[in-house]
GUDREN-48855 format. One record per residue (C-alpha): x, y, z; residue number from 0. Coordinates in pm, whole numbers. Example, Ala and Ser with C-alpha at 12.3 -4.5 7.8 and 13.67 -1.06 7.14 Angstrom:
<recs>
<rec><px>1230</px><py>-450</py><pz>780</pz><i>0</i></rec>
<rec><px>1367</px><py>-106</py><pz>714</pz><i>1</i></rec>
</recs>
This chain:
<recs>
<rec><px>-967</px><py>34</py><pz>-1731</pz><i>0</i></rec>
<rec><px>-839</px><py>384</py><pz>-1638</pz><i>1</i></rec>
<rec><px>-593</px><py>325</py><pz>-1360</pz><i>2</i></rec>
<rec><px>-672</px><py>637</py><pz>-1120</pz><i>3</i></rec>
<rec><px>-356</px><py>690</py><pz>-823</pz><i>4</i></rec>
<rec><px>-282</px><py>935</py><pz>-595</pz><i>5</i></rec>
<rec><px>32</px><py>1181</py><pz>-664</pz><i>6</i></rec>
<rec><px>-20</px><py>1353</py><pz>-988</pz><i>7</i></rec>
<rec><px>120</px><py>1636</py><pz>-808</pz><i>8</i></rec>
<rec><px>308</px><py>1786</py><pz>-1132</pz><i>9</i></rec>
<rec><px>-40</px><py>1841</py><pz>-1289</pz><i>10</i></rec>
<rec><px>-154</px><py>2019</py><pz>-957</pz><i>11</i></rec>
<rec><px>142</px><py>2260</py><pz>-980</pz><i>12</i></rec>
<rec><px>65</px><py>2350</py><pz>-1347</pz><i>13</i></rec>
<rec><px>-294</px><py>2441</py><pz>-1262</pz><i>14</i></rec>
<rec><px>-286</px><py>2627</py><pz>-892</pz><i>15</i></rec>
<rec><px>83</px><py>2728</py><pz>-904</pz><i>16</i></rec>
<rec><px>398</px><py>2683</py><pz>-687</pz><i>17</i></rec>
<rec><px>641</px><py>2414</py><pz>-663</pz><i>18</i></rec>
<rec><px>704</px><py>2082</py><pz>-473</pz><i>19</i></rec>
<rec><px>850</px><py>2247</py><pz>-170</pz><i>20</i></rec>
<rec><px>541</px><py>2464</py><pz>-128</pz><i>21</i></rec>
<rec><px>282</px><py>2178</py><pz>-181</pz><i>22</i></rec>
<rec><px>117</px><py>1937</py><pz>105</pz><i>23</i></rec>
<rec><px>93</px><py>1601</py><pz>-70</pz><i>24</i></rec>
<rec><px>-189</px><py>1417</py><pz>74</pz><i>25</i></rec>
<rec><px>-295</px><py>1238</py><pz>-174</pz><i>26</i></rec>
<rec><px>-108</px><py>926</py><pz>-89</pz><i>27</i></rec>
<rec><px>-138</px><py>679</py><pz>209</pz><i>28</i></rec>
<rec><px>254</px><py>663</py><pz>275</pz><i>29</i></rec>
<rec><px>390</px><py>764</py><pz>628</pz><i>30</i></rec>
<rec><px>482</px><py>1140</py><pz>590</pz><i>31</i></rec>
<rec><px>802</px><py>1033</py><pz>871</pz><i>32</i></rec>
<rec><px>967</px><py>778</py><pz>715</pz><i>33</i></rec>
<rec><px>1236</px><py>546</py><pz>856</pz><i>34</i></rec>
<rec><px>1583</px><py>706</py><pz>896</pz><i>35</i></rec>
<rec><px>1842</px><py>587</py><pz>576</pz><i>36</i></rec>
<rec><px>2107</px><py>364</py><pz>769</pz><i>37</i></rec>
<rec><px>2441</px><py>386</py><pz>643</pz><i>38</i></rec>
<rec><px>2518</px><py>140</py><pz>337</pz><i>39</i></rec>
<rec><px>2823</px><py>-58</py><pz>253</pz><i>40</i></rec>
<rec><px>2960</px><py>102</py><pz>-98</pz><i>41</i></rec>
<rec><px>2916</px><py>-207</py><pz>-213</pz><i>42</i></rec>
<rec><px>2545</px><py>-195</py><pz>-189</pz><i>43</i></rec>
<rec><px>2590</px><py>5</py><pz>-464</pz><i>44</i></rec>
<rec><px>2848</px><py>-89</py><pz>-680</pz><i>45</i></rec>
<rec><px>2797</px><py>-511</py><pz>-663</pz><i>46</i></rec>
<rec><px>2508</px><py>-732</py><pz>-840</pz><i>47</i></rec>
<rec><px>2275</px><py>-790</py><pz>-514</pz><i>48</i></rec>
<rec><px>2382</px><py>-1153</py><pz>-354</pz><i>49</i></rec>
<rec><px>2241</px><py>-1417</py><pz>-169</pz><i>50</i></rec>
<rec><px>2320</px><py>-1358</py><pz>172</pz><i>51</i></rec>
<rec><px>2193</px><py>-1025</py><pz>117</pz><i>52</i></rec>
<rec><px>1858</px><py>-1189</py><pz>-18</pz><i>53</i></rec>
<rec><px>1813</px><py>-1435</py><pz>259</pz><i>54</i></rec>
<rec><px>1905</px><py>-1150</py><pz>547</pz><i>55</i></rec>
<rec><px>1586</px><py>-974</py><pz>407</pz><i>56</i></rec>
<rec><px>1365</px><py>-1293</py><pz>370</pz><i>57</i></rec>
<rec><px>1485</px><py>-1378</py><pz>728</pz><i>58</i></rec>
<rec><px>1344</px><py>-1035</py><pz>864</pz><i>59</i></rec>
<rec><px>1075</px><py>-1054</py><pz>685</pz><i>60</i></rec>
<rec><px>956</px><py>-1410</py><pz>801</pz><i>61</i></rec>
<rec><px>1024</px><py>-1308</py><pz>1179</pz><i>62</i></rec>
<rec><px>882</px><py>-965</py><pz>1158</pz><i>63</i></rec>
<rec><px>552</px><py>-1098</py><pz>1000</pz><i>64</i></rec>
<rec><px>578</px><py>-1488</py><pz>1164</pz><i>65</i></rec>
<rec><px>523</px><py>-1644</py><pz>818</pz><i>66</i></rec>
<rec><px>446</px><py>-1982</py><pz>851</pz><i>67</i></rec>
<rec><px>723</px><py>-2234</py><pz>791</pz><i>68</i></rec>
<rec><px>551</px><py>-2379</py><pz>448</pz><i>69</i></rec>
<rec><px>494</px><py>-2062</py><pz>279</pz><i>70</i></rec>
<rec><px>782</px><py>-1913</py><pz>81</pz><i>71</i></rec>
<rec><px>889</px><py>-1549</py><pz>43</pz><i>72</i></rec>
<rec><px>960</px><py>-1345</py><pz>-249</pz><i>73</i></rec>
<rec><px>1084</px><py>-1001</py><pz>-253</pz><i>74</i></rec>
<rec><px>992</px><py>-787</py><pz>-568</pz><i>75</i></rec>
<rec><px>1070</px><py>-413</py><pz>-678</pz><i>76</i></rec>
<rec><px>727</px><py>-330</py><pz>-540</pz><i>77</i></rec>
<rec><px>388</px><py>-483</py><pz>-448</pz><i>78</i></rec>
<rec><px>310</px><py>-336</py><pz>-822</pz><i>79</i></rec>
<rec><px>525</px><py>-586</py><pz>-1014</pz><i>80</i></rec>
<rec><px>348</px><py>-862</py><pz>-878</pz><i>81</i></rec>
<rec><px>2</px><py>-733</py><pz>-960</pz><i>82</i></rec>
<rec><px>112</px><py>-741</py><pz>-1269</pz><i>83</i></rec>
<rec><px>172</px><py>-1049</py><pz>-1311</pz><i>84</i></rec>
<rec><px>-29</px><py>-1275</py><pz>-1107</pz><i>85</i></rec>
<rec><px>-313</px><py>-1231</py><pz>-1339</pz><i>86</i></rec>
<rec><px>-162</px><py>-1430</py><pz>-1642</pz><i>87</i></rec>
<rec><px>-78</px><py>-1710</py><pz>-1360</pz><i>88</i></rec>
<rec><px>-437</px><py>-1712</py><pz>-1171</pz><i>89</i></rec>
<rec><px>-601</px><py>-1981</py><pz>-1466</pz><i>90</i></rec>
<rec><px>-939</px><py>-1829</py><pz>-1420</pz><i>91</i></rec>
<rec><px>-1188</px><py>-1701</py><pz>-1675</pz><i>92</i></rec>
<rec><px>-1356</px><py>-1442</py><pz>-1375</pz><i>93</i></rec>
<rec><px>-1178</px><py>-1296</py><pz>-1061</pz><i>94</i></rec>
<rec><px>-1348</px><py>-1153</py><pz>-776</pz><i>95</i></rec>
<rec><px>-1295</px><py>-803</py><pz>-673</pz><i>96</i></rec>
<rec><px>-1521</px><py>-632</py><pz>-428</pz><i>97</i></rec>
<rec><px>-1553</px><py>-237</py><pz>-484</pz><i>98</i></rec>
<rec><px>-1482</px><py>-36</py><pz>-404</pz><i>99</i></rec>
<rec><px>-1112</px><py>-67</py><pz>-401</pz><i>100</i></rec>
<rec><px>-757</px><py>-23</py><pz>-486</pz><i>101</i></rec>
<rec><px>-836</px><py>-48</py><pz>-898</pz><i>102</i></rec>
<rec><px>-474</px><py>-166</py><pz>-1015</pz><i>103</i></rec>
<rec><px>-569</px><py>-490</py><pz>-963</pz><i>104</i></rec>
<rec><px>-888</px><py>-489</py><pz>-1190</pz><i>105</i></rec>
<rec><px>-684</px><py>-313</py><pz>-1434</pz><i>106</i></rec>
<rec><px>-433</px><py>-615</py><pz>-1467</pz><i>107</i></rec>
<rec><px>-692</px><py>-888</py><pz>-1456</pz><i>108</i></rec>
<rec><px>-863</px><py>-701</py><pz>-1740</pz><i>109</i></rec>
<rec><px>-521</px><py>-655</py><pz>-1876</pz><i>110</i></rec>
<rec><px>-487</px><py>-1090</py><pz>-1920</pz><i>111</i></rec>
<rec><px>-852</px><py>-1073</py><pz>-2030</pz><i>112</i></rec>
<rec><px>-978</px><py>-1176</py><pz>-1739</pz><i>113</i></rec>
<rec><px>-1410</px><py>-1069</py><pz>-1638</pz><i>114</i></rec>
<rec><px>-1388</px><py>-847</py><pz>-1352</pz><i>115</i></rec>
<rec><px>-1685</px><py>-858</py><pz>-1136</pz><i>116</i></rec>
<rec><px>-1753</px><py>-689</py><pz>-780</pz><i>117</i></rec>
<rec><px>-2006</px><py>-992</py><pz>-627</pz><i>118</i></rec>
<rec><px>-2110</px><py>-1318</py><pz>-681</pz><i>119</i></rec>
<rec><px>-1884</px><py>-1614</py><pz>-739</pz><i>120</i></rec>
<rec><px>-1547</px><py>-1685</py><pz>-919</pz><i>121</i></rec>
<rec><px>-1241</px><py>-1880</py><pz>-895</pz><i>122</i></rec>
<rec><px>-1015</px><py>-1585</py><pz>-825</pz><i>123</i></rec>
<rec><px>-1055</px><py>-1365</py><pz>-527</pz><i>124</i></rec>
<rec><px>-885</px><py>-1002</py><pz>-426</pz><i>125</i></rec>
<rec><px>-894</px><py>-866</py><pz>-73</pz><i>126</i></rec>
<rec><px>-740</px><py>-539</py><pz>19</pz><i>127</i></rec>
<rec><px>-683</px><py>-628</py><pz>363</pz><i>128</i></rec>
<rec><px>-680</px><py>-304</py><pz>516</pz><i>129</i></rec>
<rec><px>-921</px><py>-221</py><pz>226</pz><i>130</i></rec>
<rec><px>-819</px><py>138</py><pz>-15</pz><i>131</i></rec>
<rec><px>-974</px><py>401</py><pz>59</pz><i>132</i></rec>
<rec><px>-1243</px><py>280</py><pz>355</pz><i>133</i></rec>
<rec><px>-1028</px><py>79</py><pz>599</pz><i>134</i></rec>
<rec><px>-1264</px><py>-263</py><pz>555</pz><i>135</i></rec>
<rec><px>-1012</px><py>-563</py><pz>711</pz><i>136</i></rec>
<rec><px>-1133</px><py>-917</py><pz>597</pz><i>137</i></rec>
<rec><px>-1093</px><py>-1257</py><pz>774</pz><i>138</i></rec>
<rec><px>-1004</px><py>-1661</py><pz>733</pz><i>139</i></rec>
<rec><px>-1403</px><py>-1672</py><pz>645</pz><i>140</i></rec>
<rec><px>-1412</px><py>-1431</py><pz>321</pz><i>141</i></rec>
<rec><px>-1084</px><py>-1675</py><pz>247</pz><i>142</i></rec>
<rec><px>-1360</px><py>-1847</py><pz>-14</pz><i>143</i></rec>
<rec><px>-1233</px><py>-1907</py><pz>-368</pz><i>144</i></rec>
<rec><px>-940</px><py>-2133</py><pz>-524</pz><i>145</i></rec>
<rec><px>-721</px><py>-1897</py><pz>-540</pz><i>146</i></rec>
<rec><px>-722</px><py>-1588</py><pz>-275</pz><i>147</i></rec>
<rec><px>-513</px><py>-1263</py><pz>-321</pz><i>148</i></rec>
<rec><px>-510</px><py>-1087</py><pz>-42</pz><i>149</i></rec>
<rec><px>-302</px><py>-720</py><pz>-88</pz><i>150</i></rec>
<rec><px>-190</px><py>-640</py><pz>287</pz><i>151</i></rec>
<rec><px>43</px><py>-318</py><pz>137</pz><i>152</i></rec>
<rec><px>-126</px><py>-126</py><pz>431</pz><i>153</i></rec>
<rec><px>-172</px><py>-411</py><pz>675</pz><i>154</i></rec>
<rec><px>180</px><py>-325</py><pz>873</pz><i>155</i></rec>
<rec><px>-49</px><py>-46</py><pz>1077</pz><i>156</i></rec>
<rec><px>-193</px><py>-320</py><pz>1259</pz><i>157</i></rec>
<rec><px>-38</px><py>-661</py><pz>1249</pz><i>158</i></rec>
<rec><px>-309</px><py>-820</py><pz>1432</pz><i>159</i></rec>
<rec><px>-563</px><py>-819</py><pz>1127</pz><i>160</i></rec>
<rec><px>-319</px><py>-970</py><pz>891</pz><i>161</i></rec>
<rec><px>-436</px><py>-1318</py><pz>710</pz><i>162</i></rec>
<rec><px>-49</px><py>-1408</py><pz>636</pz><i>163</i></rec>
<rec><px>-80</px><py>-1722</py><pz>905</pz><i>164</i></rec>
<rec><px>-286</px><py>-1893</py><pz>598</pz><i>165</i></rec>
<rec><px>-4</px><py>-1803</py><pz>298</pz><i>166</i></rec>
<rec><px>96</px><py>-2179</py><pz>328</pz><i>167</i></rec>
<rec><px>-227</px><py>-2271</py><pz>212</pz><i>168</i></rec>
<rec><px>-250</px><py>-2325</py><pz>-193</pz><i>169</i></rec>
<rec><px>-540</px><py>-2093</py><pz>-223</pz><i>170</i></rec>
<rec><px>-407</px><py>-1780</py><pz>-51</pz><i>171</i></rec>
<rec><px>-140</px><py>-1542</py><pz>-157</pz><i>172</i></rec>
<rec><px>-52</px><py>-1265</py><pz>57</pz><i>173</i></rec>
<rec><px>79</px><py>-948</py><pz>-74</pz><i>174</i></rec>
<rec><px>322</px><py>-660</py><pz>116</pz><i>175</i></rec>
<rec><px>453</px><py>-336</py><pz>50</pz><i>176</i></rec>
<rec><px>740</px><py>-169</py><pz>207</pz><i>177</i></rec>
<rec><px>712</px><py>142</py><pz>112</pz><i>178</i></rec>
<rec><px>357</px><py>238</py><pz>312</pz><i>179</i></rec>
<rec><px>476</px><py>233</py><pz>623</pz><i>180</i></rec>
<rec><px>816</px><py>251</py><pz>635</pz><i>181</i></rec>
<rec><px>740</px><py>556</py><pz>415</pz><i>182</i></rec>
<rec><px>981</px><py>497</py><pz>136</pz><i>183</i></rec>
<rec><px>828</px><py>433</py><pz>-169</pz><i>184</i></rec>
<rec><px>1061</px><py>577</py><pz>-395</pz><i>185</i></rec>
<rec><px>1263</px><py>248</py><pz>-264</pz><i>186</i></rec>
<rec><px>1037</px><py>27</py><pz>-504</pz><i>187</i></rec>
<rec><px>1042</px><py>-289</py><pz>-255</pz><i>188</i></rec>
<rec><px>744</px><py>-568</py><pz>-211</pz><i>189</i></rec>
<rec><px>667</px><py>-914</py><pz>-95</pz><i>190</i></rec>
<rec><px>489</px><py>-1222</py><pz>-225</pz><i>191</i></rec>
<rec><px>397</px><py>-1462</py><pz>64</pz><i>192</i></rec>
<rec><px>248</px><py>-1815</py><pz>-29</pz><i>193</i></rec>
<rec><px>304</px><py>-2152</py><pz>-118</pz><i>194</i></rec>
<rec><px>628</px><py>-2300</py><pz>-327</pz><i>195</i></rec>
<rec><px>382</px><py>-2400</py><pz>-605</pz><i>196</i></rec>
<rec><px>283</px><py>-2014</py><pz>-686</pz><i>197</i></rec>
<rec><px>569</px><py>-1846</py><pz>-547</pz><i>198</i></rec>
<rec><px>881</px><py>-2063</py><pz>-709</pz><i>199</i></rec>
<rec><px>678</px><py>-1981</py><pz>-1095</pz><i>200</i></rec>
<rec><px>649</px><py>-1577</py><pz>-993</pz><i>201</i></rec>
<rec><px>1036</px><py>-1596</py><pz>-915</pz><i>202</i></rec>
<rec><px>1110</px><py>-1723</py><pz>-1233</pz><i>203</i></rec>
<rec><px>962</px><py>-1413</py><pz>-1449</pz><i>204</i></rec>
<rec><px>1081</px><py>-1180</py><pz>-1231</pz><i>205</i></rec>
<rec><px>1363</px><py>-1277</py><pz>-1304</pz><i>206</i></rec>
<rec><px>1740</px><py>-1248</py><pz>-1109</pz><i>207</i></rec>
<rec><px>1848</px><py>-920</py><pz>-940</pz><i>208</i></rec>
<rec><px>1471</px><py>-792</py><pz>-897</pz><i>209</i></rec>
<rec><px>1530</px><py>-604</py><pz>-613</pz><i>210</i></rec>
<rec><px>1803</px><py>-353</py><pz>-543</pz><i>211</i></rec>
<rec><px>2108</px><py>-378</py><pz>-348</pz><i>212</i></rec>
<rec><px>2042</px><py>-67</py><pz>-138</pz><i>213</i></rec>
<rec><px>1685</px><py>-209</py><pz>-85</pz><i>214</i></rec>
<rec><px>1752</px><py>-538</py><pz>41</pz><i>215</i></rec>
<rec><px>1973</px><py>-397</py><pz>322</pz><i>216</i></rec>
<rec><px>1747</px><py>-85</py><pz>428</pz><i>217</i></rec>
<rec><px>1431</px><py>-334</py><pz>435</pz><i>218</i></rec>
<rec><px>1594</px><py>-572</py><pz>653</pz><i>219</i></rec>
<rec><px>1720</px><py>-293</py><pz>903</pz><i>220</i></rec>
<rec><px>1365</px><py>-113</py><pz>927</pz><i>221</i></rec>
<rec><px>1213</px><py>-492</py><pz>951</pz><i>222</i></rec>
<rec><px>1441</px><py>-564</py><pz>1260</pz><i>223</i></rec>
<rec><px>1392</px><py>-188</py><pz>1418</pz><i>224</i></rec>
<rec><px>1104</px><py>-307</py><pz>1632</pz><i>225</i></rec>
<rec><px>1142</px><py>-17</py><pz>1845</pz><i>226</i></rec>
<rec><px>1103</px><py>225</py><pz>1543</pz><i>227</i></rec>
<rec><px>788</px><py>45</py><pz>1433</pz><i>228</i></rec>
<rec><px>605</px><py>-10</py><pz>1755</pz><i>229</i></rec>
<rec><px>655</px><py>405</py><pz>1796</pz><i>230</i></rec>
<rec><px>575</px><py>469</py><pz>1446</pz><i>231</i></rec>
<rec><px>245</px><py>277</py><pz>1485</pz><i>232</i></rec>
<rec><px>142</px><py>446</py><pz>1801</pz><i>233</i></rec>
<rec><px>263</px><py>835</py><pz>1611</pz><i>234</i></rec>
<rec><px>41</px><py>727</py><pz>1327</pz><i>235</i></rec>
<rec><px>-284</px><py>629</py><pz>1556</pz><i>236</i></rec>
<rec><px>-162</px><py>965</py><pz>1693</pz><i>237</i></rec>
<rec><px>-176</px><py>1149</py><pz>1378</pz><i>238</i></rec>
<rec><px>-497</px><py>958</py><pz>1262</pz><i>239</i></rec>
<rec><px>-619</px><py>1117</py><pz>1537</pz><i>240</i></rec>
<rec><px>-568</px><py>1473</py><pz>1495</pz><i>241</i></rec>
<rec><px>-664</px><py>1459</py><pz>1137</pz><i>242</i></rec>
<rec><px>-1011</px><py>1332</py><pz>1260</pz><i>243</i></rec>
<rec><px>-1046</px><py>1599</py><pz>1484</pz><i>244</i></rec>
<rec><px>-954</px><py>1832</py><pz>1260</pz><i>245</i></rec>
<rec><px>-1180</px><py>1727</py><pz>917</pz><i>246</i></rec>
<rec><px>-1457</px><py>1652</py><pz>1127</pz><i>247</i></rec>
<rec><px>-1431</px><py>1997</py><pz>1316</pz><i>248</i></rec>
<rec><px>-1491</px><py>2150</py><pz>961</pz><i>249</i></rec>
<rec><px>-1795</px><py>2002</py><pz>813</pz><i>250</i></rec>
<rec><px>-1644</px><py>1613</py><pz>719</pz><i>251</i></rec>
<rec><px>-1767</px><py>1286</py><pz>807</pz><i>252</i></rec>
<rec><px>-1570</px><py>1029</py><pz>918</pz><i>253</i></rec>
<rec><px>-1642</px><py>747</py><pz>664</pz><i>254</i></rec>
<rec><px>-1307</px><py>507</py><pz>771</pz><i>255</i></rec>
<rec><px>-964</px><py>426</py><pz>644</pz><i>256</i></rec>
<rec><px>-612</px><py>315</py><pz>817</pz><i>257</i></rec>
<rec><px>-399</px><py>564</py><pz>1053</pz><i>258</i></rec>
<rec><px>-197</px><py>586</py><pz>735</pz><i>259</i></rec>
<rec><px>-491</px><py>738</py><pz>526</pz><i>260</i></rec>
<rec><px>-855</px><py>854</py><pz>679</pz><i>261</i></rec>
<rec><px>-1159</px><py>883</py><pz>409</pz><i>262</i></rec>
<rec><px>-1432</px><py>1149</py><pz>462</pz><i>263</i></rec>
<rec><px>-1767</px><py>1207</py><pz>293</pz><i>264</i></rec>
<rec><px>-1760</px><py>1561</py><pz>198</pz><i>265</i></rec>
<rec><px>-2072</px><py>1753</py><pz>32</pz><i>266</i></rec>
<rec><px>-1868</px><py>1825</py><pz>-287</pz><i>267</i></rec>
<rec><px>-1553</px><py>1627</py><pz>-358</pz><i>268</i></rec>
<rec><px>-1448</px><py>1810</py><pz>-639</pz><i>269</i></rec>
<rec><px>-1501</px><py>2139</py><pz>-480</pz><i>270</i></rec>
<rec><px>-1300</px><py>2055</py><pz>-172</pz><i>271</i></rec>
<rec><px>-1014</px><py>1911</py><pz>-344</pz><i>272</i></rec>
<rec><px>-971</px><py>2257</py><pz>-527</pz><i>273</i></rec>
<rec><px>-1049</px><py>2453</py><pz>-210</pz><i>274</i></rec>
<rec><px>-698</px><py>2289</py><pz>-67</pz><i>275</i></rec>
<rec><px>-534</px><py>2309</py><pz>-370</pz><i>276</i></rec>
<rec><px>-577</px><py>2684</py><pz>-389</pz><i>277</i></rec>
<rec><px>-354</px><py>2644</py><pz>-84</pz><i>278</i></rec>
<rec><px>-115</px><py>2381</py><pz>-181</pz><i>279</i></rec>
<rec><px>-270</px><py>2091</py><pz>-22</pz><i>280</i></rec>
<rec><px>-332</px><py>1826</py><pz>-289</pz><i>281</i></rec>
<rec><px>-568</px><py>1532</py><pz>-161</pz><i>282</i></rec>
<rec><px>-752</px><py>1220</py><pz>-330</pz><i>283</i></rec>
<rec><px>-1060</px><py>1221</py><pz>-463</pz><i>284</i></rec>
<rec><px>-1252</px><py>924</py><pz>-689</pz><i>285</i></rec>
<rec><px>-1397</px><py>880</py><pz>-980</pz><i>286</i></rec>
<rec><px>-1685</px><py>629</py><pz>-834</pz><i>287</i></rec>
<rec><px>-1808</px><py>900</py><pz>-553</pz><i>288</i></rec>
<rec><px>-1892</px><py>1266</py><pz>-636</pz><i>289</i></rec>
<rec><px>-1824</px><py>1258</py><pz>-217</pz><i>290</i></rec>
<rec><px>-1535</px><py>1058</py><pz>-96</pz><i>291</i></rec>
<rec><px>-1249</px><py>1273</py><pz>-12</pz><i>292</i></rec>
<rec><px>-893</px><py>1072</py><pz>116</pz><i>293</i></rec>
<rec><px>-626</px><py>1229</py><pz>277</pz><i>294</i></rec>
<rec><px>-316</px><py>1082</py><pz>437</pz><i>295</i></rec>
<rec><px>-100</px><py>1194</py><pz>728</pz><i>296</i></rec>
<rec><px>81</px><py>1544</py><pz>754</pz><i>297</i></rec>
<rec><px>446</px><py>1493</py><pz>873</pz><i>298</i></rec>
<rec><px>510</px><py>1651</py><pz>1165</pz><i>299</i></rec>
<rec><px>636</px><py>2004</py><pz>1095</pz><i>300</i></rec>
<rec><px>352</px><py>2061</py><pz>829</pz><i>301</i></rec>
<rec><px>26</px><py>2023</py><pz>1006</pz><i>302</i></rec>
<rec><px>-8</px><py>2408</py><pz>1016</pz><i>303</i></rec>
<rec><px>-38</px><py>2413</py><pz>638</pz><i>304</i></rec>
<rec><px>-337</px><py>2188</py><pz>645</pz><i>305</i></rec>
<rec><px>-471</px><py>2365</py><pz>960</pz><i>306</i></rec>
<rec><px>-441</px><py>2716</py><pz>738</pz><i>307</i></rec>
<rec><px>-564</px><py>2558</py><pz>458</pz><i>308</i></rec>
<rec><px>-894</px><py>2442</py><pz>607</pz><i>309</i></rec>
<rec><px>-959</px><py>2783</py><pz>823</pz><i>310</i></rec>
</recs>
C-alpha cells in the first residue's frame, strides 16, 4: 500500500523553486507555535535515559490525560513505532479500518498480512479519534471488536472526546502523539495507553532506551504547563477560525477537520494545490478525492503569505 504523508516539501522546492525559509508548509496538522524548549540538564544529553526520568513522564502523562489506574503507559519514539508493530501482535486474520483515514495504519496491517477492509465485521478495529483529514470523533459505542485501536495523535485539541477512560479494558488500546500539538515533531515522542497484557509485550520489542533523554524531560514539562495548553487550545480554535473565514471567503467548502488541520472540498484539488505552490504555500491533497484539499494552521507571523497567496 503506498503510504501517502504530508511534508514532501523538498520535492515542492525542486519543482516551483525557492527554499525552506520562503515556503508555507501546510501540509501537516502540527501546531505552527510550538511549545517553548525549556532548559535541559547536560546530562539529558550525555547519560543513557533513567528511570526516574521515565516515570516523571508517565506520571504527567497519566494526570494530564486521567488514565485510569489499570491501564499502563508506554512511551515510544513516536505514535509511528507503535503502528508498526501492533499489527504482528493483534492475532487477527482481518482488521477494521473505516476510510477514509490516516493510511499508515492499513499499510502496516497489510505489512503482517493482515485483510484490510473499510466495513463490515472483524476482530481488529482502528479509530482515528479525531479522524485524518475530516475531523469524525468516535465513542464507547463504535468500541465493537476484540481488540480496538483507537489513534488519538490529534485528540489533545479537545480532551473531552477522548476514549482513554476505557484503555484498562483488554479490547481497547489508545494511541498519543506528542508532537501534534505540542508542535514538535522532530522530537519523535508517543504513547501506548492500555492494559498490562498488551502493553508489558509492546515494551519488550521496543526495547530499552526507546525514547530520548531530551524527550522525556521536554514532554513532561509541556504535559504539566496547563496554562500553555489551555491558551494554545483556545489560539488554535482561534486560528481554525480565521482559516475558515478565509478558504471559505475564496470559493472552499468547509468539509471538517480539527483546529489543528481544516479540510475543504475544492473544485480541483490538484489545481489548487499548484495555484499555492506557485506561491510557496505547500498544502495536502489525496489520492482517494480529486476534491479534498487539507491545510493546517499558519503560525502567527505568516498568515499574510497565505492571505497573498489566495488573492
Amino acid at each position: 500500500m503506498k503510504r501517502d504523508h504530508g511534508g514532501g516539501l523538498d520535492a515542492a522546492i525542486a519543482e516551483f523553486g525557492g527554499t525552506r525559509k520562503t515556503w508555507l508548509d501546510l501540509s501537516t496538522g502540527i501546531n505552527p507555535d510550538a511549545y517553548p524548549l525549556p532548559d535541559l540538564p547536560h546530562d539529558a544529553w550525555t547519560a543513557l535515559p533513567d528511570q526516574a526520568a521515565l516515570d516523571r513522564l508517565i506520571d504527567a502523562a497519566r494526570a494530564l490525560w486521567n488514565v485510569p489506574a489499570g491501564a499502563a503507559i508506554l512511551p515510544t519514539h513516536g505514535a509511528s513505532a507503535p503502528i508498526a508493530r501492533i499489527p504482528s501482535r493483534a492475532k487477527s486474520s482481518r482488521v477494521l479500518i473505516p476510510q477514509p483515514t490516516y493510511n499508515e495504519h492499513a499499510a502496516a496491517f497489510e505489512a503482517c498480512g493482515i485483510e484490510v477492509i473499510a466495513s463490515g465485521e472483524a476482530d481488529t478495529k482502528v479509530m482515528v479519534n479525531p479522524n485524518n483529514p475530516d475531523g469524525r470523533y468516535w465513542g464507547k459505542d463504535d468500541l465493537t471488536a476484540a481488540l480496538n485501536i483507537v489513534d488519538e495523535s490529534f485528540g489533545d485539541v479537545d480532551p473531552n472526546r477522548t476514549l482513554i477512560q476505557y484503555s484498562d479494558r483488554p479490547d481497547t488500546l489508545v494511541l498519543k502523539s506528542f508532537g501534534k500539538f505540542w508542535g514538535l515533531a522532530g522530537l519523535r515522542l508517543g504513547f501506548v495507553v492500555g492494559h498490562p497484557d498488551h502493553i508489558n509485550p509492546l515494551r519488550d520489542t521496543l526495547g530499552p532506551w526507546s525514547v530520548s533523554g531530551p524527550a522525556l524531560a521536554i514532554g513532561a514539562k509541556a504535559f504539566s504547563d496547563h496554562a500553555w495548553n489551555a491558551q494554545t487550545r483556545a489560539h488554535l480554535q482561534q486560528g481554525s477560525d480565521r482559516l475558515d473565514t478565509l478558504m471559505t471567503t475564496n470559493g472552499a467548502q468547509l468539509v471538517g477537520g480539527t483546529t489543528l488541520f481544516r479540510l475543504y472540498e475544492v473544485d480541483n484539488a490538484t489545481a489548487w494545490q499548484r495555484k499555492l505552490a506557485q506561491h510557496h504555500v505547500w498544502s495536502r491533497i489525496f489520492p482517494y478525492s480529486d476534491t479534498y484539499l487539507r491545510l493546517g494552521l499558519p503560525a502567527a507571523d505568516r498568515w499574510g503569505h497565505l492571505e497573498n497567496a489566495l488573492s
